[in-house]
Every structure is written in structure tokens, then in C-alpha cells.
N, C-alpha and C positions, 0 to 999 in steps of 0.2 A: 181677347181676340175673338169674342163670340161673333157670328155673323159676318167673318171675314171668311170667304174661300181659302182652302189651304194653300193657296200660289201668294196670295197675300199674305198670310202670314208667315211663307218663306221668304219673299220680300223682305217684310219688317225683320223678320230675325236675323240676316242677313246685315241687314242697315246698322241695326244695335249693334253686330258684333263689329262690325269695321270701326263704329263709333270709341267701343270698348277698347281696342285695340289701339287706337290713334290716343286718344288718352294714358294707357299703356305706357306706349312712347315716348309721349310726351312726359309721364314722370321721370322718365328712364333718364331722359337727356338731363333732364336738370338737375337728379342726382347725381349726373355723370360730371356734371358743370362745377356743381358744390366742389366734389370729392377732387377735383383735378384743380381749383383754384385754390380752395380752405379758405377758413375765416381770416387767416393769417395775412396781411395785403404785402406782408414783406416776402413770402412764400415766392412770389412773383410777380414784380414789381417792377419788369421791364427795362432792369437794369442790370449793368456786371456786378457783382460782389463788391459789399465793401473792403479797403483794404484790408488784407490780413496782417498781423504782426510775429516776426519770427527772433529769433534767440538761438543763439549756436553755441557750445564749451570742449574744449576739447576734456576728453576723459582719460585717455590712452596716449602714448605716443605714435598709436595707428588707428585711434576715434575721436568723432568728435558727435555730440548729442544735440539733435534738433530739437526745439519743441514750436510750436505754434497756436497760435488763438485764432482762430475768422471771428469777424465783427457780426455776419451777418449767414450762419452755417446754413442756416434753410434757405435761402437765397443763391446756394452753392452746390452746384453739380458734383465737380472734383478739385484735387490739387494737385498739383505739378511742382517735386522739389527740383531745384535744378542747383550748379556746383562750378565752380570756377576754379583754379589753380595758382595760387600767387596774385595777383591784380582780379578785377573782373570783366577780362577783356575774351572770357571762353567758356559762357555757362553754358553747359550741358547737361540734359535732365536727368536722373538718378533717380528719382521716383513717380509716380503716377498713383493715386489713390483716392480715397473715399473721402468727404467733407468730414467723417467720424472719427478720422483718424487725426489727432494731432503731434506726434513723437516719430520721429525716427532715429537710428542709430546707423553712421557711416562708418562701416569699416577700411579693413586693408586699405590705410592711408599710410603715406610716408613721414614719418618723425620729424618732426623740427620744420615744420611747414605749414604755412597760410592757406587755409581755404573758405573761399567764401559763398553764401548761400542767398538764393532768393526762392518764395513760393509763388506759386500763378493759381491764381482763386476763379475759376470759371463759371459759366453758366451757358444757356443757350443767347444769350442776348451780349456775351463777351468776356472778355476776362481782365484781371486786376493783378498786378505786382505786389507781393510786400517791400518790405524794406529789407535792406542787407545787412545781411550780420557774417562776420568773419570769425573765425580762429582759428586758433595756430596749436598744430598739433606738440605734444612733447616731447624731450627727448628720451631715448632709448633710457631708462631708468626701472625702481622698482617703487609701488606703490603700495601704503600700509593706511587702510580706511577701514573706520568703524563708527556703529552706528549706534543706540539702544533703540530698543523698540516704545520705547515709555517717552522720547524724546523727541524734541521738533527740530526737525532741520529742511530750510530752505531747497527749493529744485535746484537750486547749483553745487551744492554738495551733494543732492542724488546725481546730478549729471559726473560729477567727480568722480566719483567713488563707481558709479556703473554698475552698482550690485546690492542687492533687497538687505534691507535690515539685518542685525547681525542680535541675537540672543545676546554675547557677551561684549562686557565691558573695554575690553582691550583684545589687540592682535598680535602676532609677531611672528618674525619671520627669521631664520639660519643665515647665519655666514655664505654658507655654499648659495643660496637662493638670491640672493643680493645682488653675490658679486658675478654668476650665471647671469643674470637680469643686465648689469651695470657691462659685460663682457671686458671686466677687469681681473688682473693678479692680486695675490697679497703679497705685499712683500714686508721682511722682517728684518732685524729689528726697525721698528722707525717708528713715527706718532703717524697714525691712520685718523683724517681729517673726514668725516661726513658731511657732505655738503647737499641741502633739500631746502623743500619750500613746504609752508604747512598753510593748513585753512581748517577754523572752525567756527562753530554758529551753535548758540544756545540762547534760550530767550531767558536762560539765568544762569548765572556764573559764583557758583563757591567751589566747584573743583575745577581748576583750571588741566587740562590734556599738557600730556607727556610723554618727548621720548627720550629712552629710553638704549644707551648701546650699551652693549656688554661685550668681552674681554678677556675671558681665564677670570679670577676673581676681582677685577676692575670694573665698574661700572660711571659714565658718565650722562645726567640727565639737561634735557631743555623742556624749561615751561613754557609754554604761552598762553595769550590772551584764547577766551573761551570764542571771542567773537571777533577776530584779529583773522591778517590774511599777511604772508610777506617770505623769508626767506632768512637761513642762518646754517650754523654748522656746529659739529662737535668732535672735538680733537681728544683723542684717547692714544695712552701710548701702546703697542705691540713687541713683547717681548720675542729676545730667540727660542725658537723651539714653539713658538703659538703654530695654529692652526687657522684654517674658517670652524672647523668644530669647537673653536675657543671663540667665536664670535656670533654673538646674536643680538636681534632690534625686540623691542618692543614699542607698542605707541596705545595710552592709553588713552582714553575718550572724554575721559573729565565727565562735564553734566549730562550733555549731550551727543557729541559727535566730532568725529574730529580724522584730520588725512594728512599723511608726510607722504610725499613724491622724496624719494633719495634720487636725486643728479647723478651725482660723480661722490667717487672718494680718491683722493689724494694722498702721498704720502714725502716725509721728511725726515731728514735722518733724526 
């Protein structure tokens, strides 16, 4: 700047900085451009979400266990679980949440009842249905699920069972717990009939799961398949003079896992 008057060379300095400045800017925006679009082109792709896929089970006879997958998560602002009652002529939304989120658990439902589920997968450019999945809650009963931790078992036995891994092999449960749960009597003498359904899943089977009633010193067992799903009973007789303190379940796990839902128990002279 030799031989420039000093008005001049506040000019020029002047000029370079506006220039500096406007370059500035100009980085600024188009790392703002990157950061807001990503490399990703499905990130924002000017469309609603793909559809998502949902799965319902009941667990409880007053839950039932959602889970979900999106096709397409980053493409997904929120989701919307929404719940109909009997038919699906009345969905109404029950949740609202993050694209992060894929599980939820509905409570305080009514026993022995249909309900059915759809998610809504959104974005700013619209949103997408899944598909419907129903189920039907259970009845008022008492439930005996076990797990081992060394063991693989399918989501639909965690959806059953409703509860983390279990250290031990087998579970059980009292007369008085039962028949509290079941809002039955004992009554004596007669044959006391156990009527359940059982589910279990192992990807190997040399000990097959069992349960197990007991009785005063009477004891009556059912095996089943390690990978088997369906329904049975077991009749044991009840002497005069027994108790529910003369009564107790066991249900052991076999390889891997295994659950008896007790329904009802019946009784005959």
C-alpha cells in the first residue's frame, strides 16, 4: 500500500473486508445446506415414510405388547400408535412418539377382549399407515413363565411372559395365588381338573418343559413339546380334610423357555 494516501488505504481495507465477510457467508450457508440435507438422499426425499410394520400379543388379561419396525426411520419425524375396540371402526390415538421408539405396552385393558392397532409413520411431506394387527386380551387367570438366561427365545415369548430373564430354571406358584388370580373356591373332596394353555421355543430340545401339580403327597405331571404351542389339563384328586396349603404348581423350563396361562379349574365328585 506504499504510495497510497491513507483515505485509500481505508478504502481498500474496507473493500477486502466486506469481500472476506461475504465469502464467510457464503461457507456458512453451504455447510448449513450439507448439515440440514446429509449424504443420506433418503434422509429427505420428499416423500411420507415408508410403510411401517406392526405386531400386537396379548400378554396379560389387561395387556397386550406392540412392537414395530419403519422401513425407512430417517425419513420419519414421529409415530402415532392409535387402538380400536372390538372391530376397527374407532381408532383412537394412545400414543404419540419418537421414530426411536419401537415397543410399547397397553395397559388397563379389559380381559377376554379384541383390540386392534395401527401406527401412522410421518414426516413433513405426510404420513403412512401400517398394517393392522389385533389381539385379544386373556382371561382373568394366573400365569407361570420362565426363561434362562443362557437361552434363546423368540419376541413372542418375551411378549408373553412380559418380564426380563429369569436366573432360574423353573417357577411356581401356591394354591392360595392361583386360586386368588383364578377368583375360584376349593372345594373337597372331588378330582380338581387344571385347565391351561402352554407355549414354548428352544432351537434344541433334549429336555422337554413341565408342569407340574401337586396335592398333600400326590403329584400329577404334563410334558410338552420344547417348540409346541396349544392347550390341555390335569386332573388330580383332593382328598377331605386338604387345604390350598396342600396345593401347589410348578412349571419347569426344559432347554430353554417355557409359559402355562392356568384358565379355570373345575371340579367333580
Amino acid at each position: 500500500m506504499r504510495g497510497q494516501t491513507p483515505g485509500q488505504r481505508r478504502s481498500k481495507m474496507k473493500s477486502l473486508s466486506k469481500a472476506v465477510l461475504v465469502m464467510a457467508m457464503a461457507i456458512a450457508l453451504t455447510l448449513t445446506f450439507f448439515a440440514c440435507s446429509g449424504s443420506d438422499s433418503s434422509h429427505d426425499d420428499g416423500n411420507p415414510p415408508l410403510t411401517p410394520t406392526l405386531s400386537a400379543y396379548a400378554a396379560y388379561s389387561s395387556q397386550i405388547n406392540l412392537y414395530w419396525t419403519l422401513a425407512d426411520a430417517k425419513n420419519t419425524n414421529g409415530v402415532i400408535l392409535q387402538r380400536s375396540v372390538g372391530d376397527e371402526s374407532n381408532y383412537a390415538q394412545i400414543l404419540a412418539t419418537y421414530p426411536t421408539v419401537n415397543s410399547y405396552q397397553d395397559t388397563a385393558l379389559v380381559c377376554d377382549t379384541v383390540y386392534y392397532y395401527r401406527l401412522l409413520a410421518y414426516n413433513e411431506y405426510g404420513f403412512t399407515f401400517s398394517n393392522s394387527s389385533w389381539a385379544q386380551t386373556l382371561f382373568n387367570g394366573y400365569e407361570m413363565c420362565v426363561n434362562k438366561t443362557h437361552g434363546y427365545c423368540p419376541s413372542v415369548l418375551y411378549a408373553q411372559c412380559g418380564k426380563a430373564l429369569d436366573n432360574n430354571s423353573q417357577v411356581s406358584a401356591t394354591g392360595a395365588e392361583v386360586f386368588t388370580s383364578l377368583k375360584q373356591e376349593l372345594v373337597v373332596p372331588s378330582t380338581m381338573t387344571v385347565n391351561f394353555s402352554y407355549t414354548a421355543s428352544a432351537s434344541t430340545c433334549f429336555n422337554q418343559p413341565y408342569l407340574e401339580v401337586v396335592v398333600g403327597t400326590q403329584s400329577q405331571n404334563f410334558s410338552y413339546s420344547c417348540t409346541f404351542s396349544g392347550e390341555d389339563s390335569i386332573s388330580i384328586p383332593i382328598a377331605s380334610g386338604q387345604t390350598l396349603a396342600d396345593i401347589s404348581f410348578l412349571l419347569n423350563s426344559g432347554d430353554w423357555a417355557a409359559l402355562v396361562y392356568i384358565k379355570s379349574i373345575t371340579f367333580a365328585p
